[in-house]
N, C-alpha and C positions, 0 to 999 in steps of 0.2 A: 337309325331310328329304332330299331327292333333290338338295339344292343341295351338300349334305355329301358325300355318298356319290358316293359318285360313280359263120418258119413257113415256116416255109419249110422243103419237100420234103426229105430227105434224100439223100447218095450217098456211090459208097465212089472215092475216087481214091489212086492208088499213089503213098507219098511216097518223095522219095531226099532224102536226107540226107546228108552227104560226111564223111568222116570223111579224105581227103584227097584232093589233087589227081586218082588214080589208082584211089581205093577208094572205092568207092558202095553203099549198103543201102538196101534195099527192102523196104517193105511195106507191107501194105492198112490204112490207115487209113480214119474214117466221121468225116464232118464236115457240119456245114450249112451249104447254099450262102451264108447270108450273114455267116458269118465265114472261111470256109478258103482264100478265095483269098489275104488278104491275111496270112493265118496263113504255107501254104504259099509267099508271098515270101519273107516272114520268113527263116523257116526254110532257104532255098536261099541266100540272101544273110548267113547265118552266117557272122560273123568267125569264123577258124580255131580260135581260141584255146577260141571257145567252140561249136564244132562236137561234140566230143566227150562232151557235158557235155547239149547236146540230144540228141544221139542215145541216148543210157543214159539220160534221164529217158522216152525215147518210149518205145523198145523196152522194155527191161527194167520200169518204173515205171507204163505205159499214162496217159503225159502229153499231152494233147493238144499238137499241135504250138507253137502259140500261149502253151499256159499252159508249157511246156519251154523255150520262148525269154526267157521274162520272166524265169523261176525259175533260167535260167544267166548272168542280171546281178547275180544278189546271190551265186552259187554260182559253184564251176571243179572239175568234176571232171578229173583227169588222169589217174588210170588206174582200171580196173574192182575194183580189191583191195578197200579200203574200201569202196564201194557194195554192193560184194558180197558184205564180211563182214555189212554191218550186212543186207542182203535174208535172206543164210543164216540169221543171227541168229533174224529174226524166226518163217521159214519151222521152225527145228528148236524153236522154242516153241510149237506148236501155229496159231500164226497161217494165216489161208485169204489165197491171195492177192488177195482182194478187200480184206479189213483191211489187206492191208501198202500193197497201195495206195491207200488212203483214209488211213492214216495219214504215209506219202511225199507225198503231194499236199497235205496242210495243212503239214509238217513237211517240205520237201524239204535240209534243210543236214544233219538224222539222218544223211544217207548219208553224211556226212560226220565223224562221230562214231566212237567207239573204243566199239563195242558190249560192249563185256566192261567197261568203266568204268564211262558213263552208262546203259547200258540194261539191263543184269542185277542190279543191285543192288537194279532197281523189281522186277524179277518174283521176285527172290527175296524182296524183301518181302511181295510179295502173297501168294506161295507158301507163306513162314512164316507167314502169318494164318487158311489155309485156304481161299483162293481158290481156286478149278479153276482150271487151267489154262484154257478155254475162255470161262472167266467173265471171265480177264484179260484175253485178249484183246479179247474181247467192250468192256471197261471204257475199253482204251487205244486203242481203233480209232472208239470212239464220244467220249473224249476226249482226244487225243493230245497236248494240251497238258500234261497229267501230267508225259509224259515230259520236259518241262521245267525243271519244278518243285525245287527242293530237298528230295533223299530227308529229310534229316535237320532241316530250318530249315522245310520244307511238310509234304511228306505224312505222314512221320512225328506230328508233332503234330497235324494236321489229324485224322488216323486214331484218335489217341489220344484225342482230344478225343471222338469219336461215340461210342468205345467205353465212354468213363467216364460218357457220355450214357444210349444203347440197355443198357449192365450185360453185353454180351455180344459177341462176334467175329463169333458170327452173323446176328446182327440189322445188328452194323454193315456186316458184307459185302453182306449185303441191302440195307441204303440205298446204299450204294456204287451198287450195280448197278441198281437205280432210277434215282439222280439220279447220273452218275456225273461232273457238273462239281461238286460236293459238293467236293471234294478240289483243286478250283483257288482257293479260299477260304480263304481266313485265319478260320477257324469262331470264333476266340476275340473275333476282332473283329468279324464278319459278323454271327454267331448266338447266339454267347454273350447279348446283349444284350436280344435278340427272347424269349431263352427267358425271362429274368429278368423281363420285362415282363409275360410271361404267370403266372407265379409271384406277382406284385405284386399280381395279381389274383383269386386263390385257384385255380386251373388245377393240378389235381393233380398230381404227376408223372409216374404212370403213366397222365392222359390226355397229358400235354405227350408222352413218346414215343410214346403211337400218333399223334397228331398229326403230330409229327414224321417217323416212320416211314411216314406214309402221304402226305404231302403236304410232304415236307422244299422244297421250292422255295419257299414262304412264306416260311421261315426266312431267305433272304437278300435278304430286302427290306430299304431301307434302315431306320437303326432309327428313326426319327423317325417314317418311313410305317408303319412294322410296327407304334408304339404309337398312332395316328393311326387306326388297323385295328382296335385291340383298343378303343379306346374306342367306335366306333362300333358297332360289335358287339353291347357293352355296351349301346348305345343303341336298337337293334333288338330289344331284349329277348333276347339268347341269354345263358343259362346260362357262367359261363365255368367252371364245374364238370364241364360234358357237352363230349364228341367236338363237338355238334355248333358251338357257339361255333368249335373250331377250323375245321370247314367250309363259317362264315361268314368267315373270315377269309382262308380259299382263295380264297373266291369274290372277296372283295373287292378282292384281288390281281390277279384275273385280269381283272379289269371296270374301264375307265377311266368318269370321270363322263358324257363323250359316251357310248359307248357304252352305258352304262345307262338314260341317256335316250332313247336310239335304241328298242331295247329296250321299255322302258315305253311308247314309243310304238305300238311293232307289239304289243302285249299290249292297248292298249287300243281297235285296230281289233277287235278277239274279243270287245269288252264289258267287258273288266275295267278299275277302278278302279283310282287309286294305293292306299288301303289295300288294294283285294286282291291287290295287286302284293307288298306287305310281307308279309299274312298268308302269302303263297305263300312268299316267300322267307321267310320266318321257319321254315316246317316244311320245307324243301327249300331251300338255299342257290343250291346248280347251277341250278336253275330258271331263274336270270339271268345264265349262263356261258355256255347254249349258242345257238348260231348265229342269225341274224335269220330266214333260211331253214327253217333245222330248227323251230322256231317255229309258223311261217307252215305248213308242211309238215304238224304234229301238228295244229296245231289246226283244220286243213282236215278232216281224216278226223275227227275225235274231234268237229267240232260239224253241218260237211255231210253226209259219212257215216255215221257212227251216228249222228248225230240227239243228242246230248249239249247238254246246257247248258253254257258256258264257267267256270260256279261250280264243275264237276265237277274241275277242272284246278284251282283254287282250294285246293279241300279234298285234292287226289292230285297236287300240284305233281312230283312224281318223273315222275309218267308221262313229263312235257317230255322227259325226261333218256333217255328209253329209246331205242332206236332203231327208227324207224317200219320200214325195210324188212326188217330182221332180228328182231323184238321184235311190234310192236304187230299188221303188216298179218296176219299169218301164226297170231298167236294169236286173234285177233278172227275171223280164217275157221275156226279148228274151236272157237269160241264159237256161231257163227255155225251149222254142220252141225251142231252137236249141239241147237243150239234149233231145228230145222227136224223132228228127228227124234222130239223131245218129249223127251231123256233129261237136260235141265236146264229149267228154269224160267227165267222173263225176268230175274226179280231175284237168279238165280246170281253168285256172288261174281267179277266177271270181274276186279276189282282185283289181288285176288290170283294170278287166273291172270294176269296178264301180270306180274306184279310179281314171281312163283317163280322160282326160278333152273331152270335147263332139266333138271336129271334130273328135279324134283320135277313139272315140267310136265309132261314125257312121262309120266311113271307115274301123274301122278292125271287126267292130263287127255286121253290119249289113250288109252295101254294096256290104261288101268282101262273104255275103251269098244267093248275091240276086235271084240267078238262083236258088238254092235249096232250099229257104223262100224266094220268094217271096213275101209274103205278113208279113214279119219281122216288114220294117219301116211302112207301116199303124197300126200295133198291138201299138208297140212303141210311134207313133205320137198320138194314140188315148191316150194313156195311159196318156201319158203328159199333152195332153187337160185336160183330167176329173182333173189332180190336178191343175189346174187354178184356 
């Protein structure tokens, strides 16, 4: 079955940059000692032509010296008009200057673009679909390759596609802004394929979109791998009727055969078996997604510290998935105060208190204690702190 499956110190030094013979700018730049002397050569030995072209990517774009010299052999700015309509551009669309420049530094030739052509035609698309403003930017700062793309031959049908998909604008804004390289895909050719495989299989269609809607990055797996997924799956025993089929299918994405093996290996220094490895992953997919560390980490506390059996992880495969410094350590301490005090019993359902989402835990698990621990939630709230 498992053969299948598979320093340097910092400082701040003043740069001049020449913009000619007579004219010099200054200012504080932060670099580390083991790249910026050879950056700041660079830079001071600027052919003319391409002086002016560094300096507007440092100053105005916050390029570092280094990545402003490489990025003015494929570019020539000549004068600040251009660069500074497409900067304004960005700036009177709600864009923070942090996005504008994360999106100039993957995308540095934009400056050189006729923002009123290539670049408003995208936001006014997103704008007609009911994007926020804030969402947009959000979307093309996190994928600026969009900007790219062919409004009408890309993202236009790309767009269309999820919507005839999700049945609504809103749902597909939503995955938009989840996965938001979604939209540098050819979706007809990528996922189209994926989805029909699952269809093939009996996979309803209102699970295939919360599938989809929750875990759309599966979807562009190649399609060979993506039906290579869904048979194994099948062969795991999951339902391809249920959600959870599709969050074996996550998992199985996210896990190379080595690393699964790795994995099983540190699962079976805690005592567990390859079938309790399956039965774990069969009720808990994630159970095999997360860290070798994090692993190593839960099952320290949950078998040396509380004193647990490793079958207990077995049968409650999620717990793995929780997070020990924010989740486990902190609910287990006012588990822990409240059986010192007598106001639960040992075989109290602690599964569920770590397993509640946190209003439901403050209100049944602490509040509902407060006249008898009163000092419950400051234990609690300190504990949280310290894992910050």
């Amino acid at each position: 079955m498992f053969n299948f499956i598979f320093k340097s110190l910092p400082y701040f030094r003043c740069v001049v940059v020449s913009t000619s013979p007579t004219q010099k700018l200054h200012f504080l730049q932060h670099y580390p000692f083991s790249s910026s002397s050879s950056a700041l050569k660079s830079v001071s030995s600027t052919p003319n032509q391409h002086s002016f072209t560094v300096e507007y990517l440092i100053k105005s774009c916050g390029f570092p010296p280094e990545k402003a010299l490489s990025a003015s052999k494929r570019m020539k700015i000549e004068s600040p008009d251009k660069p500074d309509s497409v900067m304004a551009f960005f700036r009177n669309h709600g864009f923070t200057e942090t996005q504008i420049s994360v999106i100039i530094r993957k995308l540095p030739r934009l400056l050189l673009s006729d923002p009123e052509k290539t670049l408003l035609p995208k936001i006014e698309f997103f704008q007609s679909k009911g994007v926020l403003t804030e969402d947009i930017a959000k979307i093309l700062s996190a994928t600026p390759s969009i900007l790219r793309r062919s409004l009408e031959n890309h993202v236009i049908p790309s767009y269309n596609f999820l919507k005839e998909l999700l049945k609504s604008e809103a749902k597909t804004n939503a995955a938009i802004k989840q996965q938001t390289r979604l939209l540098l895909f050819d979706l007809h050719i990528s996922v189209a394929p994926n989805i029909e495989a699952l269809r093939e299989v009996g996979m309803p269609e209102s699970i295939i979109v919360s599938f989809f809607t929750n875990q759309s990055s599966a979807f562009t797996a190649n399609a060979d791998r993506f039906k290579e997924m869904v048979e194994e799956a099948k062969k795991l025993g999951f339902n391809p009727t249920t959600i959870m089929f599709g969050a074996a299918i996550h998992a199985l994405r996210a896990i190379t055969k080595s690393n699964w093996e790795k994995k099983v290996e540190v699962y079976k220094k805690w005592g567990f078996s390859e079938d309790d490895i399956l039965v774990a992953f069969g009720k808990q997919p994630r159970f095999m997604v997360v860290s070798d560390d994090k692993i190593m980490g839960i099952m320290d506390f949950f078998v040396n510290k509380m004193g647990w059996d490793s079958s207990v992880i077995v049968r409650r495969p999620v717990l793995v998935c929780l997070s020990l410094e924010r989740r486990i350590i902190p609910r287990c301490l006012v588990y822990q105060v409240l059986l010192s005090k007598g106001l639960i019993k040992k075989d109290f359902g602690l599964f569920k208190m770590m397993e509640s989402p946190e209003s439901y835990f403050l209100q049944n698990y602490v509040k509902k204690y407060e006249e008898e621990a009163p000092e419950l939630l400051k234990i609690y709230q300190e504990k949280l702190n310290l894992s910050k």
